[in-house]
C-alpha positions as CSV (number, residue, x, y, z in Angstrom):
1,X,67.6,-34.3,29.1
2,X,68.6,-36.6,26.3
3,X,69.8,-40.6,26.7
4,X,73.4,-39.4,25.7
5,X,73.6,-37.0,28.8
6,X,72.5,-39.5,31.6
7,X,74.3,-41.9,30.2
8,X,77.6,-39.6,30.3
9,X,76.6,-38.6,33.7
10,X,76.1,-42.2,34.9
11,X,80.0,-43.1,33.5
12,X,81.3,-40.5,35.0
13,X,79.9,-41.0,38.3
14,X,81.1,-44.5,38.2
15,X,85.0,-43.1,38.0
16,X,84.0,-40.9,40.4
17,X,83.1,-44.0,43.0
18,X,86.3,-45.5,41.8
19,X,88.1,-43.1,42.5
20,X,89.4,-42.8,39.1
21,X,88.0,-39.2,39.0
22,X,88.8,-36.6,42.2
23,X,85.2,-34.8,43.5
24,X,86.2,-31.3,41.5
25,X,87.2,-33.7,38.5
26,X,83.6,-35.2,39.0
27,X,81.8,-31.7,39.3
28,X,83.8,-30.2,36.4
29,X,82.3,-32.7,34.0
30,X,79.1,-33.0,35.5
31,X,78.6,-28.9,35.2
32,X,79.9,-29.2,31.2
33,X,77.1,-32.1,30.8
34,X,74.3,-30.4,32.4
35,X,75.0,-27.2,30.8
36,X,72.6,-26.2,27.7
37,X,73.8,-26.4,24.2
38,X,73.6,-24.2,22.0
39,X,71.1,-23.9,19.3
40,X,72.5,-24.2,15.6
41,X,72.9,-20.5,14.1
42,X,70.3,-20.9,11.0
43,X,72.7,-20.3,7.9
44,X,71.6,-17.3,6.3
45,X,70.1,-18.1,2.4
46,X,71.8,-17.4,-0.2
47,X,69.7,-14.7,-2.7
48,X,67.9,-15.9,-5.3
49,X,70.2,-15.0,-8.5
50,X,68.1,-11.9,-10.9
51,X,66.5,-13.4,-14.1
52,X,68.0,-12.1,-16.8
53,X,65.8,-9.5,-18.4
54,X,63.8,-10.7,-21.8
55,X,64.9,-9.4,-24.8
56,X,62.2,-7.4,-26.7
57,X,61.8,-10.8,-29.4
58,X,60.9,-12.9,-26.5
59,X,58.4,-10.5,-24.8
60,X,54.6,-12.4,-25.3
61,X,52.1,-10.5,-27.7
62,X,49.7,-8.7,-26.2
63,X,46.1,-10.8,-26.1
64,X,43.8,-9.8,-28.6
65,X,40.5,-8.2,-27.3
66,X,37.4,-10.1,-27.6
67,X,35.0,-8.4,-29.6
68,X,31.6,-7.4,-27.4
69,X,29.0,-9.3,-28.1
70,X,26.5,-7.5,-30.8
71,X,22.7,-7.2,-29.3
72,X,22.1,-8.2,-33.2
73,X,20.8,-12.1,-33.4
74,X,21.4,-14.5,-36.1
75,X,19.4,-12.6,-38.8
76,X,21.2,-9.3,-37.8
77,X,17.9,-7.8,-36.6
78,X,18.2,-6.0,-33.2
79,X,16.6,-7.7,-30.1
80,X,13.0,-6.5,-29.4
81,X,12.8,-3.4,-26.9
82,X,9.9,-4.1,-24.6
83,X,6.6,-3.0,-25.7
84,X,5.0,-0.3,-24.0
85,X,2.6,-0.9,-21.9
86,X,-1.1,-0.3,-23.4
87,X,-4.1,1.5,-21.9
88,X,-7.1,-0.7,-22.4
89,X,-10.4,2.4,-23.1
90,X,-13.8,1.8,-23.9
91,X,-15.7,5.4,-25.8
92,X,-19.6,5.0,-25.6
93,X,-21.7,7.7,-26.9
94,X,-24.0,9.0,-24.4
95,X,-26.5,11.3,-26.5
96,X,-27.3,14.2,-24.4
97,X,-25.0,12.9,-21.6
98,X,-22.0,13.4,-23.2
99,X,-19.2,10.8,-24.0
100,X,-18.4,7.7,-21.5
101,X,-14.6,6.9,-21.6
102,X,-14.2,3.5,-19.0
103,X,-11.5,0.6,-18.7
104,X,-8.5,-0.3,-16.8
105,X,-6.6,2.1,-18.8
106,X,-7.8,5.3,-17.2
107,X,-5.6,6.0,-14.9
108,X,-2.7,5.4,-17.3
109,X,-4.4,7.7,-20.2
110,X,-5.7,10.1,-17.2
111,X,-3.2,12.9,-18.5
112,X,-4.3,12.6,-22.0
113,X,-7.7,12.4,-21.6
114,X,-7.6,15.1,-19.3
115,X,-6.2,17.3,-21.9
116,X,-8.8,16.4,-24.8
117,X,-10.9,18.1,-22.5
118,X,-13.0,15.1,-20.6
119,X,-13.7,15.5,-16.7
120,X,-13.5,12.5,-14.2
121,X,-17.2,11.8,-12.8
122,X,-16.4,9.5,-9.5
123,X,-20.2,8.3,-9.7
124,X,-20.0,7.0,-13.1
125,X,-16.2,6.2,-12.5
126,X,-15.4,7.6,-16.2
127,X,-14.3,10.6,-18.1
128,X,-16.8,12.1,-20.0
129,X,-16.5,14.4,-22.7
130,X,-19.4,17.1,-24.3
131,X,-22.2,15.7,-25.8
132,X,-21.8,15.9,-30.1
133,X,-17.6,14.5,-29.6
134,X,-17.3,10.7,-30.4
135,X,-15.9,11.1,-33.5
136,X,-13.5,14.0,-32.5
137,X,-12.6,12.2,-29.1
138,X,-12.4,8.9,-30.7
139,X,-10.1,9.9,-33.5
140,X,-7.7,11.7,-30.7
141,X,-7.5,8.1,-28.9
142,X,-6.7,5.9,-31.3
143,X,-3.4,8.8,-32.3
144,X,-1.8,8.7,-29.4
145,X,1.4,7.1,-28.9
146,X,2.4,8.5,-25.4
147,X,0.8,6.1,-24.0
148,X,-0.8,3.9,-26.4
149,X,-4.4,3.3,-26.7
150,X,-6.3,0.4,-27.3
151,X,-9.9,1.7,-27.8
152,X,-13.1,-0.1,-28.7
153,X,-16.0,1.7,-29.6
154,X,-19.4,0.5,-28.0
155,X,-22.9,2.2,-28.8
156,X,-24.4,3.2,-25.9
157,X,-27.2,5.4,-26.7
158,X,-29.5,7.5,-24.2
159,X,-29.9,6.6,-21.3
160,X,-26.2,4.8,-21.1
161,X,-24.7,6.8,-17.9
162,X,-27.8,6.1,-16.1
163,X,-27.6,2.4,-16.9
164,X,-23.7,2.7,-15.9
165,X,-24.8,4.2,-12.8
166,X,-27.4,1.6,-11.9
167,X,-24.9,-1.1,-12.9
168,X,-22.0,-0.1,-10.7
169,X,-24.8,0.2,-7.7
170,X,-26.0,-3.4,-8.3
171,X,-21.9,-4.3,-8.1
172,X,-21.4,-2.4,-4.9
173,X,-24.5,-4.2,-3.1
174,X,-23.6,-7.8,-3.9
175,X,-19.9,-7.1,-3.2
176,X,-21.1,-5.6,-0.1
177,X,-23.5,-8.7,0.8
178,X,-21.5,-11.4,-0.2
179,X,-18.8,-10.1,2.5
180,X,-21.3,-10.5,5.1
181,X,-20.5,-14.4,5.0
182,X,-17.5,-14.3,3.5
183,X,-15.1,-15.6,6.9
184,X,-12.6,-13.1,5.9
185,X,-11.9,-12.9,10.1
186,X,-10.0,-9.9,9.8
187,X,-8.9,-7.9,12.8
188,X,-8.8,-4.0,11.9
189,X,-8.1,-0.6,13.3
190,X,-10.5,2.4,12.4
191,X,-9.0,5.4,13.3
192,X,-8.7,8.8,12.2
193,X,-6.1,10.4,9.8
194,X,-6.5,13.9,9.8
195,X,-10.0,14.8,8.4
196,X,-10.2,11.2,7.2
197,X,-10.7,7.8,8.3
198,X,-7.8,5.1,7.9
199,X,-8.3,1.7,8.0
200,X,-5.6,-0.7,9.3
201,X,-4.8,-4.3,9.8
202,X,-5.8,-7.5,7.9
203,X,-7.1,-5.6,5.1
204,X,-6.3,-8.0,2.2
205,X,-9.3,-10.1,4.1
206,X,-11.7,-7.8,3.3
207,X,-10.2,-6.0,0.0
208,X,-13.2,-6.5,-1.9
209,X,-15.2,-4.6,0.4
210,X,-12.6,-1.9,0.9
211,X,-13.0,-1.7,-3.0
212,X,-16.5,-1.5,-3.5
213,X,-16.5,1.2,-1.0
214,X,-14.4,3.0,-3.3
215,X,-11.7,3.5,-0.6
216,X,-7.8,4.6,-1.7
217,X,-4.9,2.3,-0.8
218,X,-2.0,4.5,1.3
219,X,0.9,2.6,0.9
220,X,2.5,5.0,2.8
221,X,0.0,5.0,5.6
222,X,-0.5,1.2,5.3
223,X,-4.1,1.4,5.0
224,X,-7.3,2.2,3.3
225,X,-8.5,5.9,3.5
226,X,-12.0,7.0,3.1
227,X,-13.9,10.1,3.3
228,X,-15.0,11.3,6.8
229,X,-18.7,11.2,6.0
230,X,-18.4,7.5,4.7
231,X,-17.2,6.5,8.2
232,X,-20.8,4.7,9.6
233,X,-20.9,2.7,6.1
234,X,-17.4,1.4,6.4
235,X,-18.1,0.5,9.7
236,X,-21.7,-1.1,9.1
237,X,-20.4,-2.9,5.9
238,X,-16.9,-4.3,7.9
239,X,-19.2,-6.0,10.9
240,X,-21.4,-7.5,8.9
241,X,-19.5,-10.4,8.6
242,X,-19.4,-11.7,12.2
243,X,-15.7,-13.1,12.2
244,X,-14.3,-9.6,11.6
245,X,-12.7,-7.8,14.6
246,X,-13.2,-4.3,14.4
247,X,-11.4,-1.6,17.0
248,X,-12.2,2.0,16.6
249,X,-10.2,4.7,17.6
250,X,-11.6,6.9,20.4
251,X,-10.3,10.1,18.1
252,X,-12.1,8.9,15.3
253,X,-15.1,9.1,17.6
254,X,-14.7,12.6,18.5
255,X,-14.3,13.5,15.3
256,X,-17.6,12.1,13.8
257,X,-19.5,13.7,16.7
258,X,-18.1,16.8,16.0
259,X,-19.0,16.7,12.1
260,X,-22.4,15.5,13.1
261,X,-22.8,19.0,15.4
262,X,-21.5,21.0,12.1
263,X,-23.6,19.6,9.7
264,X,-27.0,21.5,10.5
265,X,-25.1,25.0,10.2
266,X,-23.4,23.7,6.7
267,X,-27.0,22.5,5.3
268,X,-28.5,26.5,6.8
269,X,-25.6,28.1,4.5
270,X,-26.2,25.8,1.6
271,X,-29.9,26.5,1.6
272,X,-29.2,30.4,1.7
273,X,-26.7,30.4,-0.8
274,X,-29.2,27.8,-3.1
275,X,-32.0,30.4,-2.6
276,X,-30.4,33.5,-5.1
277,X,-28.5,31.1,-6.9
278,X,-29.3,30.4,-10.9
279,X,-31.3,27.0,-11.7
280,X,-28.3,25.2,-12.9
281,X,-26.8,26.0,-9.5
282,X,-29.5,25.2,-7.6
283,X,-29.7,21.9,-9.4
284,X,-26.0,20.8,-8.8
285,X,-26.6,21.1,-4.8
286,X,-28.6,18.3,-5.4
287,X,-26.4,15.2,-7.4
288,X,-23.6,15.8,-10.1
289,X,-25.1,17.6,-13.2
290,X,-22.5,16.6,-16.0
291,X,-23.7,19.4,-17.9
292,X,-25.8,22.5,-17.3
293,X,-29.0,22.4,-19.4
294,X,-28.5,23.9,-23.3
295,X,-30.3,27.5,-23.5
């Protein structure tokens, strides 16, 4: 209630106790005082008058398009495309032992080199070609383009993949014994993947070792995977350093006991298959032969 009203309402009960106003008088304009009033009716706006339309001279011009920018610099010459990547090769002449093809780019060049007739050998961890094809193989290298090679040319001589072969062993043993004090304190799960074994865990630790046991990284796995039959050396070389937790899976286990329990009946077969076999055979039942011997 505003000031106005009680101050109405305060007049006109003063009359009233005169006597100036009767006690219906009174009521009548107290009722009309205390009633509510009305809110204001909003007056409706008035519409916003049309703009008159533009005649065509005033319409604005169109913007110009910027022209896109040119991948042409200053000079005008086009911006270098990336350079493809290169496949680092290294060709040594063997003698009788064939042709050694080695370097980082092997894997890349693995299609091309498989197709110039070369074979992978995983104990000299090259490709090697016949004996009598450095030239030939050399000049097919240094062609390509898909992918590009990068070759050097070293002389190895006789006797080269057995000095390869000794080298890579010497690598494997000091990798191997300088993880037996390296700390890596790794904790790892060896368990079995199918007819393999799968190791798990803090393998970045011990990657060196994983490596120079020539085990495969699984990304999709999330683990090292090595050959059933290399499952006591990547155990052995794993807890040689003392820090390293290893846990092997009971499956695994199994397994390798039931491989052991096989491997006399595989060794009878291989004997009686050796006995009527050709010398060459006979001779590749007992390391890789790169090549059978010439006539």
């Amino acid at each position: 209630m505003d000031a106005d009203t009680v101050q109405a309402l305060r007049d006109a009960k003063a009359l009233f106790d005169e006597g100036i106003l009767s006690e219906q008088e009174f009521k009548e304009k107290k009722a009309e005082l205390l009633q509510p009033k009305a809110a204001p009716v909003a007056a409706k706006p008035k519409p916003k008058p049309k703009p008159a339309p533009k005649k065509k001279s005033e319409a604005k011009p169109k913007a110009e398009k910027k022209p896109k920018k040119s991948n042409a610099s200053s000079d005008g010459s086009e911006k270098e495309k990336k350079a493809p990547r290169v496949a680092e090769l290294t060709l040594q002449d063997a003698g009788e032992d064939g042709v050694l093809v080695t370097g980082s780019g092997t894997f890349r060049a693995k299609s091309l080199l498989a197709s110039l007739g070369g074979s992978w050998s995983k104990k000299l961890k090259a490709w090697v070609f016949g004996a009598g094809t450095a030239h030939a193989t050399a000049a097919a290298l240094k062609a390509s383009t898909a992918p590009s090679i990068n070759l050097t040319v070293e002389e190895g001589g006789a006797g080269a993949a057995k000095r390869r072969e000794s080298s890579l062993a010497s690598a494997k043993a000091e990798a191997l014994a300088a993880a037996a004090t390296a700390g890596a304190s790794a904790t790892l799960e060896v368990c079995k993947h199918k007819r393999a074994v799968l190791v798990k865990g803090d393998t970045k630790n011990v990657k060196p070792v994983l490596q120079a046991l020539e085990g495969s990284w699984n990304k999709g796995l999330g683990g090292w995977v090595f050959p059933m039959k290399k499952r006591e050396e990547v155990l052995a070389a794993l807890r040689q350093d003392p820090t390293n937790t290893i846990n092997e899976d009971p499956a695994l286990v199994a397994e390798a006991a039931k491989a052991v329990k096989a491997e006399p009946v595989a060794e009878k077969r291989k004997s009686v298959d050796a006995a009527d076999a050709p010398e060459a055979k006979r001779q590749s039942l007992d390391g890789e032969q790169l090549y059978p011997p010439s006539a």
